[in-house]
VEXLODREN-959916 format. One line per field, with one value per residue (C-alpha): x, y, z. Coordinates in steps of 0.2 Angstrom, whole numbers, always signed. Layout:
N
x	(X, ...)
y	(Y, ...)
z	(Z, ...)
This chain:
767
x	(+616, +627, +627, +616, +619, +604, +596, +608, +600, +605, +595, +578, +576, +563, +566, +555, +563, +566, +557, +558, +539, +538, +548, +542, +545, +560, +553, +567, +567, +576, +588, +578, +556, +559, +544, +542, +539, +521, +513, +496, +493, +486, +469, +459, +456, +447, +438, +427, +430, +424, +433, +429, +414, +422, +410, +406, +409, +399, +393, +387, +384, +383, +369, +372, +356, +355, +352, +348, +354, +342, +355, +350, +365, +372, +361, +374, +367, +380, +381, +381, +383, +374, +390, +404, +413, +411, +416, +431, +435, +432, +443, +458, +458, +457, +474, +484, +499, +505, +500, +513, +522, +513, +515, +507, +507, +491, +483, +466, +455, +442, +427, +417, +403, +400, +390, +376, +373, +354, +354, +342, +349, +332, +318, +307, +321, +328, +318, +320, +333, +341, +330, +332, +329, +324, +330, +330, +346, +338, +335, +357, +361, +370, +379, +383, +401, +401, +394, +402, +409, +421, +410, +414, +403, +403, +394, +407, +407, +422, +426, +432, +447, +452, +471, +471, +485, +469, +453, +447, +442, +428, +429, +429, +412, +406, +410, +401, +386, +385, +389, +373, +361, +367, +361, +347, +343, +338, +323, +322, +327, +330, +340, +328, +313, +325, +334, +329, +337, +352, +355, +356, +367, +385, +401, +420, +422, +441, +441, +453, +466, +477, +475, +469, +485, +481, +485, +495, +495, +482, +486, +483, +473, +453, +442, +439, +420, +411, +400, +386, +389, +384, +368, +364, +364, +354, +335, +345, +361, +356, +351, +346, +347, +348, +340, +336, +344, +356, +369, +378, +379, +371, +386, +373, +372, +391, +386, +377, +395, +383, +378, +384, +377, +374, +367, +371, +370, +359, +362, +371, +386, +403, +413, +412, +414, +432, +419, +415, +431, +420, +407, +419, +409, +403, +404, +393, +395, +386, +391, +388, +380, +386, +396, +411, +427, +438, +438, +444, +461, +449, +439, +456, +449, +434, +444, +427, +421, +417, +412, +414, +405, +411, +401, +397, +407, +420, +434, +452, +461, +458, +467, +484, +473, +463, +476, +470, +453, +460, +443, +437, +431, +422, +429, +418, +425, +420, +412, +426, +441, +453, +471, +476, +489, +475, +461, +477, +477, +459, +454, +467, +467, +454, +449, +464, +479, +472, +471, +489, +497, +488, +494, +511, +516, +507, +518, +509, +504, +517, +524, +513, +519, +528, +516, +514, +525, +511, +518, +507, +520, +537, +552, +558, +573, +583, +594, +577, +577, +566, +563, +556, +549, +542, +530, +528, +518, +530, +520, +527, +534, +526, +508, +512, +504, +497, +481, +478, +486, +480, +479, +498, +511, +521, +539, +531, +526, +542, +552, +567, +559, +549, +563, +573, +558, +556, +570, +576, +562, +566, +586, +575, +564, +581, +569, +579, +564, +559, +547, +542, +528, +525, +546, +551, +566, +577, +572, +578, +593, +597, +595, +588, +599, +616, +608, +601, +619, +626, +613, +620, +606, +603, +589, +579, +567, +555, +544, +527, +523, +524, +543, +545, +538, +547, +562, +575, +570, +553, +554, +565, +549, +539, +535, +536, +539, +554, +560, +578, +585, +600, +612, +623, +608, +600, +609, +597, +596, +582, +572, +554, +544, +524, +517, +500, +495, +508, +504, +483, +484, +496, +488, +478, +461, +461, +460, +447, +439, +435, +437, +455, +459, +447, +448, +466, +476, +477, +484, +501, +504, +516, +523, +541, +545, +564, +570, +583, +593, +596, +616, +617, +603, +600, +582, +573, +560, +551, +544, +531, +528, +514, +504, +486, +476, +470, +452, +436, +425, +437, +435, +435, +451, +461, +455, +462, +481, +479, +473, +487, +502, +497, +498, +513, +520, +515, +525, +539, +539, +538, +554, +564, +557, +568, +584, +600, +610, +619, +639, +645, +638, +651, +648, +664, +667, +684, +698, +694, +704, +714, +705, +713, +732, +735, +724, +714, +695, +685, +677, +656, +652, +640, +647, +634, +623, +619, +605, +586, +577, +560, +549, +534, +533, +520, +532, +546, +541, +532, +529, +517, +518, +510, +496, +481, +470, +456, +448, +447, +426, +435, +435, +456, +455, +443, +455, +470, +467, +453, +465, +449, +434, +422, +417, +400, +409, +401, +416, +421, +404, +399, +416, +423, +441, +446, +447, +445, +427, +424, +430, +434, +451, +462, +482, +490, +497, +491, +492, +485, +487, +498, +489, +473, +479, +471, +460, +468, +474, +463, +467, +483, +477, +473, +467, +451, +440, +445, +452, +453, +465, +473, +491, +493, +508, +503, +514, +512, +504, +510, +531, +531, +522, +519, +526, +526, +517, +518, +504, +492, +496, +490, +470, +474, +484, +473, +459, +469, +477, +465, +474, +496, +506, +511, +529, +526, +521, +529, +514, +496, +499, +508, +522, +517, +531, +530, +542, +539, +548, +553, +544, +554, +554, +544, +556, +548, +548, +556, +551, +562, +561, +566, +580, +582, +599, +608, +599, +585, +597, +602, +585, +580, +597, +592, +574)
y	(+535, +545, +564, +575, +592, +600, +590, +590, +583, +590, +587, +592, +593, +583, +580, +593, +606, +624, +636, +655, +657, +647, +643, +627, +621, +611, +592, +578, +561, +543, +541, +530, +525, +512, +504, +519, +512, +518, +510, +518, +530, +547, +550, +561, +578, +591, +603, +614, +631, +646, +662, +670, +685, +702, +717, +723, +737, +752, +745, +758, +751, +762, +764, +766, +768, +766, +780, +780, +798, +805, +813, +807, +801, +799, +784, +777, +768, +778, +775, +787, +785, +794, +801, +811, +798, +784, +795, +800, +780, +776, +790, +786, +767, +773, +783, +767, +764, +746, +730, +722, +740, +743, +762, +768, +787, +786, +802, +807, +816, +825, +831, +845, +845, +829, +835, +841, +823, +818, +802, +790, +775, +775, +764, +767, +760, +746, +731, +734, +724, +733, +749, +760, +781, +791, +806, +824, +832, +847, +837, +833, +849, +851, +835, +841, +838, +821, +817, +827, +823, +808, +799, +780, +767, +755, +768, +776, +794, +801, +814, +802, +798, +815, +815, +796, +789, +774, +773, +755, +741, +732, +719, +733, +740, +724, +723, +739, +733, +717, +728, +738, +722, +715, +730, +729, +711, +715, +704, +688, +674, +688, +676, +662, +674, +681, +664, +668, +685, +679, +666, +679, +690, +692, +690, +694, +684, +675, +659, +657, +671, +661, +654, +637, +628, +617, +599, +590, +573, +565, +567, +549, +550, +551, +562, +576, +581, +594, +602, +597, +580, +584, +594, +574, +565, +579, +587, +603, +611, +629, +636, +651, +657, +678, +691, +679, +689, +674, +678, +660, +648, +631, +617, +606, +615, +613, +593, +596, +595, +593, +610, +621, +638, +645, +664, +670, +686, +703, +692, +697, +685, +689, +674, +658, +642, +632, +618, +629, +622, +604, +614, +609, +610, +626, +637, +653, +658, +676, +682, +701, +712, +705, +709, +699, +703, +691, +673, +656, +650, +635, +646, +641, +624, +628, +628, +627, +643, +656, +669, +674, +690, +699, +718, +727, +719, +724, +715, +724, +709, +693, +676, +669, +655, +663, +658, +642, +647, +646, +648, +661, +674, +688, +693, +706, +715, +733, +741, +733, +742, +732, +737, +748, +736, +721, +736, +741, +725, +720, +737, +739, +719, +714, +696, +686, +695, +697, +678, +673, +690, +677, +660, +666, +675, +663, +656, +640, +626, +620, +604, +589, +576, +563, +547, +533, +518, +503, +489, +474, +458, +461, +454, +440, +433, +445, +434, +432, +439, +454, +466, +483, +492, +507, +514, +532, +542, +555, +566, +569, +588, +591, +586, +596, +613, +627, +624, +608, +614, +631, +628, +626, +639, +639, +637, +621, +615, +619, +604, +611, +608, +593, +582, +586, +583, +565, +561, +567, +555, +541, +542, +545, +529, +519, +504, +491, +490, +507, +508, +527, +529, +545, +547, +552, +546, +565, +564, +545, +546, +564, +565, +549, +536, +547, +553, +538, +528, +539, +528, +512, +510, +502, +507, +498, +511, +510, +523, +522, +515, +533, +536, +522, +535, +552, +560, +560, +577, +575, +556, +560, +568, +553, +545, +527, +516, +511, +500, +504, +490, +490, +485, +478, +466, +459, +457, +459, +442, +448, +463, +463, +475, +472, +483, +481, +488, +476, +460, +462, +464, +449, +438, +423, +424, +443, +443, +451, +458, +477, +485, +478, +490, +503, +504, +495, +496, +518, +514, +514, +510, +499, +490, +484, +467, +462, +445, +448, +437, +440, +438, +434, +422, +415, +419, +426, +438, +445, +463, +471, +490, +496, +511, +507, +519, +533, +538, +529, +526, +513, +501, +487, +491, +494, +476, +469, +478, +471, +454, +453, +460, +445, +433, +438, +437, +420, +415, +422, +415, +398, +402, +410, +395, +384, +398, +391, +396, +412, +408, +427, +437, +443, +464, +474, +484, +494, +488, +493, +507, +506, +511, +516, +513, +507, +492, +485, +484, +471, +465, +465, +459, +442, +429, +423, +409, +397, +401, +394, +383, +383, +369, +383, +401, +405, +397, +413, +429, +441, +462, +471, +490, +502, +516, +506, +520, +510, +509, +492, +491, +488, +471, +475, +474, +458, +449, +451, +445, +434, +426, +425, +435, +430, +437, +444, +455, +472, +481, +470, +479, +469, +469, +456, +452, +435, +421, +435, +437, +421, +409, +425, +431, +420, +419, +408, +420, +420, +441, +451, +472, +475, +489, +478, +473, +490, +492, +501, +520, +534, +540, +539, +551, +569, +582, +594, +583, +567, +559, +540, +524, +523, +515, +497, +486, +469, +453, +435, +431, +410, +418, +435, +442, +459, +466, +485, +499, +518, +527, +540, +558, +565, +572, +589, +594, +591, +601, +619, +609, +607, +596, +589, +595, +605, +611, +595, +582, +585, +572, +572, +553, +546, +535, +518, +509, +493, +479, +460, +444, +432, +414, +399, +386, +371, +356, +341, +326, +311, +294, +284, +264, +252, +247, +228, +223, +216, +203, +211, +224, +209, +200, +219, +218, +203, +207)
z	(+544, +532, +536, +524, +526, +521, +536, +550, +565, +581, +599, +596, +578, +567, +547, +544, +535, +539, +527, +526, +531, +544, +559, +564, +585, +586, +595, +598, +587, +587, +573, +565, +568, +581, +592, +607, +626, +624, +607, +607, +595, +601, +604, +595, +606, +599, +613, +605, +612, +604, +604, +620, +618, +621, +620, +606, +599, +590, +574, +563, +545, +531, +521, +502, +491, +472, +459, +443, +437, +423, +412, +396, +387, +404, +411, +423, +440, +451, +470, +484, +503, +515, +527, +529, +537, +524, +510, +521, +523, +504, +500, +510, +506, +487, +489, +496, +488, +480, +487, +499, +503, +520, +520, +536, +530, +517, +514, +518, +506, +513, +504, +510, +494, +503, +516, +503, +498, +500, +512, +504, +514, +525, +531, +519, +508, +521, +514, +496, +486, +473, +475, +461, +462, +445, +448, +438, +435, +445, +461, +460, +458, +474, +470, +453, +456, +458, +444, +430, +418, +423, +434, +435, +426, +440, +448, +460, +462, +452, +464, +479, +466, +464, +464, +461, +450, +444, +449, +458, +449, +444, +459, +470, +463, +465, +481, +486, +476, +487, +503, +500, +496, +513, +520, +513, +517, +532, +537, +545, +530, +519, +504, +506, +502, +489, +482, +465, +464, +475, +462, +448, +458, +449, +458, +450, +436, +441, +445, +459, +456, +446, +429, +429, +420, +406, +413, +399, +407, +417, +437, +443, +460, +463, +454, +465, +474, +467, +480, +464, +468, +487, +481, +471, +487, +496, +496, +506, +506, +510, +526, +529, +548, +543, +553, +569, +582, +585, +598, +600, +583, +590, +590, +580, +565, +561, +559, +542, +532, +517, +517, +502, +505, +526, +529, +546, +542, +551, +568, +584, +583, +592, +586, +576, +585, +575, +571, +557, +547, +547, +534, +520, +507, +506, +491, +500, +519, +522, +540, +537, +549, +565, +579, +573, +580, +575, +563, +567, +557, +554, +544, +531, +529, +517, +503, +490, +496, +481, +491, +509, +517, +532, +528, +544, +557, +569, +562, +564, +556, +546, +548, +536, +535, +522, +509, +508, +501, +482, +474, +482, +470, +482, +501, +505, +521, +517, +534, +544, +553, +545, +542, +527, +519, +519, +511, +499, +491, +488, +482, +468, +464, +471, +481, +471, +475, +496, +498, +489, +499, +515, +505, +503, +519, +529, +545, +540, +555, +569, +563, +568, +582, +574, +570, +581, +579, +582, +589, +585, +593, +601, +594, +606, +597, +591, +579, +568, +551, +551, +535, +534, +519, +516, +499, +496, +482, +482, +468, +452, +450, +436, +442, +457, +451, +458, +447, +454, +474, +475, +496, +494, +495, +480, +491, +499, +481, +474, +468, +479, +493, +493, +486, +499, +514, +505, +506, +523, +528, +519, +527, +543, +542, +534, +528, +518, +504, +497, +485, +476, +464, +454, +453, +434, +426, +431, +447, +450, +440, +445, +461, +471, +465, +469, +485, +494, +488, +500, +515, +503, +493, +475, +462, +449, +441, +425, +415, +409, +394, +385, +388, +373, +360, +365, +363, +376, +382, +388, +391, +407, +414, +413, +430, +435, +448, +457, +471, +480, +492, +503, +495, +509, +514, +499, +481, +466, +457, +443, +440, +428, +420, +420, +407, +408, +390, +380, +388, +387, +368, +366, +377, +366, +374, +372, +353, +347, +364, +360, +377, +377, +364, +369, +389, +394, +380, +383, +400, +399, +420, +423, +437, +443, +451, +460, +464, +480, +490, +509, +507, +526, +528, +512, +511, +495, +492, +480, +480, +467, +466, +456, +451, +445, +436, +442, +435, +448, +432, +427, +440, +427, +420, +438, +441, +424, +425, +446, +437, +424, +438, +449, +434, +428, +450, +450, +433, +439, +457, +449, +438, +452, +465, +455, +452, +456, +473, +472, +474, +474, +488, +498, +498, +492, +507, +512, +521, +542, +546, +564, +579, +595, +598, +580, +586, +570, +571, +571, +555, +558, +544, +543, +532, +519, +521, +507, +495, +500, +492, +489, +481, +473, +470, +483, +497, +492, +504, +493, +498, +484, +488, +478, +473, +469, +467, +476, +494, +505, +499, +479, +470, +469, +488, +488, +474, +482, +499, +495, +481, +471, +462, +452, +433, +441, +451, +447, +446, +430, +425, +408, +400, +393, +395, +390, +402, +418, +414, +408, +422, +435, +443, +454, +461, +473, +486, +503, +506, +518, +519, +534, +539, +541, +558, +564, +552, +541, +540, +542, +524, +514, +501, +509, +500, +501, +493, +493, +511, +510, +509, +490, +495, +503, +508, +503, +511, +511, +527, +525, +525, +536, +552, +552, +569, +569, +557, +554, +562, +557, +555, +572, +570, +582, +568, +553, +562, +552, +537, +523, +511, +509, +501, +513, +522, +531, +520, +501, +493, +494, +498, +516, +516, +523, +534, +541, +549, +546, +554, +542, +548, +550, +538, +543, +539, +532, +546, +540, +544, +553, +552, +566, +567, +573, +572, +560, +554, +550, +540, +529, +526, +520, +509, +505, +501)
């Protein structure tokens, strides 16, 4: 393997890089993914063992009562707590400097005109949401002070920011507004008595802290779950467990992963269990009012939260994994000892800047065991032709956003980094087949062709359709497929590009048929298709890497462009069974140096064989790799090892498409997915909300045996990583890697006549 400096391996080292935030432990690897003495893929292992209980400590909410000050002009609701010592919190976290400075010397202001406040925070109050006081000026007198004449609208007194350079913001007011209904909320199944009102309750207006990027270009993967499409599939998603007293969460209520909303509030809880990070679909989760003294890192993995409450607990610090929760909108930690920096931030700006200060400073997860090679039949000769190849969605910079990755650290979504992580694993894995989806035209003839020529590596790479129709500038960004081959193994004999788009419209028995036009003809995925010679043995293969469409409501249309690539396979595979031999495959290599004591070195090189023959297309060995964008229960999945579907298939839907759904879709390959041997992959697509299996390798069962596969990620380490990309894993797809032997040819047996001497020679001549 050529030396890459950027990825120096000493003892102990994995490809995965180093990054500023994170110092990942340091495990040993082979040179290359080889079959390990044990085969068997790690068990899943996930004990369930809660934080241990510690006692708790003195909780003492504080009790802040809504006034409606009777002033006229000055008709402002303003809020007022009911202590010294709260005031005195509230004023010193008001004074903390910038974000991110960590000053530890933040002034206090005290306020002795506090004192004369009126405490209306009491039991006759307790139960009342959003209880409002009407008040004389006379009856404030005392409190005057507070209240004139720059009191805040939100409702804060304006003398606690006495001295203040700004006064807080709105999110903060907001905050203290929900801090006081949770207080209030203290009855047993308090939301659920209150749904309505809790439903009209406002929360700060962002979205996610940063500004959803308008996406110029479609971002081919699966439409993403919305937790309303979990509510369609489900009489209840909310639970309402408040005010019971509740010391222990029950393991079982961690199993309804449908749930959207959970109140577990006004209990007696001293820690959530990690199987809280199963809840994933969660927009609302209320623990306020408990005895809480510290959160799991799992609580990272509910990534559609919008609000998370933590009022009134004993919390004196909050996990890094918090960062991943992109679209939350309201972290309410007020009533917690939390530490000044953390209060700094969220109190001058708010929940969006505290959760990417926890996103970007995050140590991130240790890095994930390296997967399992599974070895499925041991290699017995070793003079048998074998082939490896590898397919890898490596995602396309510029559909790697933070809009779209908000989980993501924006270092581990930088292009810097993740092209450098791909391709330390593709010299890692050394496959002789490589085929990348999502690579743009920079990126291939920039810096993948140049880089992987250094491991002796050849490219063939085309865009989508668009590229044809722009200006150089921003057809360079266009991504497409393409496949790389070692280039001292296999010589290139041909090359093809399938675009899907151009040949439906010109094909004969399309003319005329609307949803060509209207539903395929947009699409503008292509595939690309080599023609390689084994330069040793003589063998030939053909490899296909393709990119289907993205979007799950065209079902019909994925199975027209998987219809038209294995048409357009099987033409050429007919051409190329009848290609002449190839007379010029001798590699141009160096002269060999000297070795020791000026004694030349052995030349290793094989000799070519002569060129095979073969009698059909479907007898050549054939590997498909790509994206299909669709899960083993599609009719792409059935069609292409089934060899055969019918034009009732309901993903065709009742479109019409020429002789495919009139006579139904057929091709002459015998293929199987490699990784059906073991069921397939848990997913090759990871993301919050979407985990399944997009990306296949396809070979030809009737020419290779597939011997060894790429196992899955391990499971211990997905259990605190709510979606790739990550620092470990540069793509929200896995790279698939799999060995195959190539079978023997089966020689015809000729028929031998008897031979009875030579007179029976001459009466045959004769004859």
């Amino acid at each position: 393997m050529a030396d890459f400096s950027a990825y120096q391996r000493g003892a102990g080292q994995t490809f995965y890089p180093q990054h500023a935030q994170n110092t990942l432990h340091q495990r040993s690897l082979p040179n290359r993914a080889r079959s390990p003495t044990n085969s068997g893929r790690i068990p899943f292992n996930n004990p369930d063992t809660p934080s241990p209980s510690r006692s708790p400590g003195p909780q003492s909410p504080q009790s802040y009562a809504m006034f409606n000050q009777g002033h006229g002009h000055q008709g402002h609701n303003v809020m007022m707590n009911g202590g010294q010592s709260q005031h005195q919190r509230y004023a010193m976290q008001m004074n903390l400097g910038k974000p991110f400075q960590h000053s530890q010397n933040h002034q206090h202001h005290t306020h002795n005109t506090h004192h004369q406040q009126q405490d209306h925070g009491g039991a006759n109050h307790g139960n009342q949401y959003n209880h409002q006081h009407t008040i004389s000026s006379g009856g404030l007198s005392n409190a005057q002070p507070h209240f004139a004449p720059g009191h805040l609208q939100n409702g804060t007194p304006g003398s606690v920011h006495s001295g203040l350079s700004k006064p807080p913001n709105e999110h903060w007011a907001e905050q203290l507004q929900l801090a006081q209904r949770a207080r209030e909320m203290t009855q047993s199944h308090s939301h659920a008595r209150n749904h309505p009102s809790v439903n009209k309750s406002v929360v700060a207006g962002t979205t996610n802290g940063i500004q959803k990027e308008v996406e110029k270009e479609e971002r081919n993967r699966p439409a993403a779950q919305r937790a309303e499409d979990v509510k369609e599939n489900h009489i209840w998603t909310v639970l309402d467990f408040g005010g019971q007293s509740l010391k222990v969460a029950t393991p079982a209520l961690f199993q309804y992963t449908f749930l959207t909303k959970l109140y577990l509030n006004t209990n007696k809880l001293t820690f959530l269990p990690a199987t809280i990070g199963k809840l994933r679909n969660l927009t609302h989760l209320d623990v306020s009012l408990n005895e809480l003294r510290m959160l799991p890192p799992e609580i990272g993995m509910l990534v559609n939260l919008k609000q998370l409450l933590l009022f009134d607990n004993n919390l004196d610090t909050l996990p890094f994994e918090l960062g991943s929760l992109y679209q939350l909108e309201m972290l309410g930690i007020e009533g917690n000892p939390l530490p000044d920096d953390f209060k700094s931030i969220i109190i001058e700006h708010g929940t969006v800047e505290l959760i990417k200060y926890f996103r970007e400073n995050a140590q991130g997860p240790d890095p994930p065991p390296e997967r399992d090679w599974v070895v499925l039949d041991d290699i017995t000769d070793p003079s048998q032709e074998t082939i490896t190849a590898l397919s890898y969605n490596i995602l396309c910079d510029k559909y790697c956003t933070q809009s779209q990755y908000g989980y993501t650290p924006s270092a581990a979504l930088s292009w810097d980094h993740r092209k450098e992580t791909i391709l330390a694993e593709l010299r890692e894995r050394n496959p002789d087949i490589i085929c990348l989806q999502e690579i743009d035209q920079e990126s291939f003839n920039e810096f993948f062709r140049g880089a992987l020529a250094h491991n002796d590596y050849k490219g063939v790479f085309w865009p989508k359709g668009r590229a044809k129709t722009m200006a150089e500038k921003e057809a360079k960004l266009v991504d497409g497929c393409a496949i790389f081959y070692n280039n001292s193994k296999y010589i290139l004999l041909e090359k093809q590009l399938i675009d899907f788009s151009n040949i439906a419209i010109n094909r004969p028995d399309m003319k005329g048929e609307h949803d060509i036009f209207n539903r395929v003809m947009p699409r503008d995925d292509v595939a690309v298709v080599t023609f390689l010679e084994n330069r040793a043995t003589g063998s030939r293969l053909i490899v296909g890497n393709v990119h289907v469409f993205w979007n799950p409501s065209f079902t019909d249309v994925k199975l027209v462009q998987v219809a038209i690539l294995m048409e357009q396979i099987s033409k050429h595979a007919d051409r190329w069974a009848k290609f002449p031999p190839c007379t010029d495959k001798v590699v141009y290599r160096f002269q060999n140096g000297d070795g020791e004591e000026d004694q030349e070195l052995p030349d290793t090189t094989q000799e070519p064989g002569p060129s095979m023959e073969y009698s059909k297309g479907s007898q050549i060995p054939l590997l498909l790799c790509g994206d299909f964008n669709s899960l083993p229960t599609s009719g792409i999945y059935e069609l292409i090892t089934h060899g055969a579907l019918p034009n009732s298939h309901k993903d065709l839907g009742s479109r019409r498409y020429g002789n495919f759904t009139r006579d139904g879709i057929s091709h002459p390959f015998s293929l199987k997915s490699s990784y059906s041997a073991i069921n397939e992959l848990a997913f090759t697509n990871y993301t919050p909300n979407f985990v399944g299996v997009l990306d296949y390798i396809w070979y030809s069962a009737n020419t290779l045996q597939v011997v060894g596969l790429l196992g899955d990620v391990d499971k211990d380490y997905l259990q605190r990583v709510p979606g790739f990309p990550n620092w470990h894993f540069p793509s929200d797809h896995l790279a698939l890697y799999a060995q195959y032997l190539v079978k023997g040819r089966k020689e015809k047996k000729q028929v031998i006549e008897p031979d009875f001497g030579p007179s029976s020679r001459d009466r045959d001549r004769r004859t």
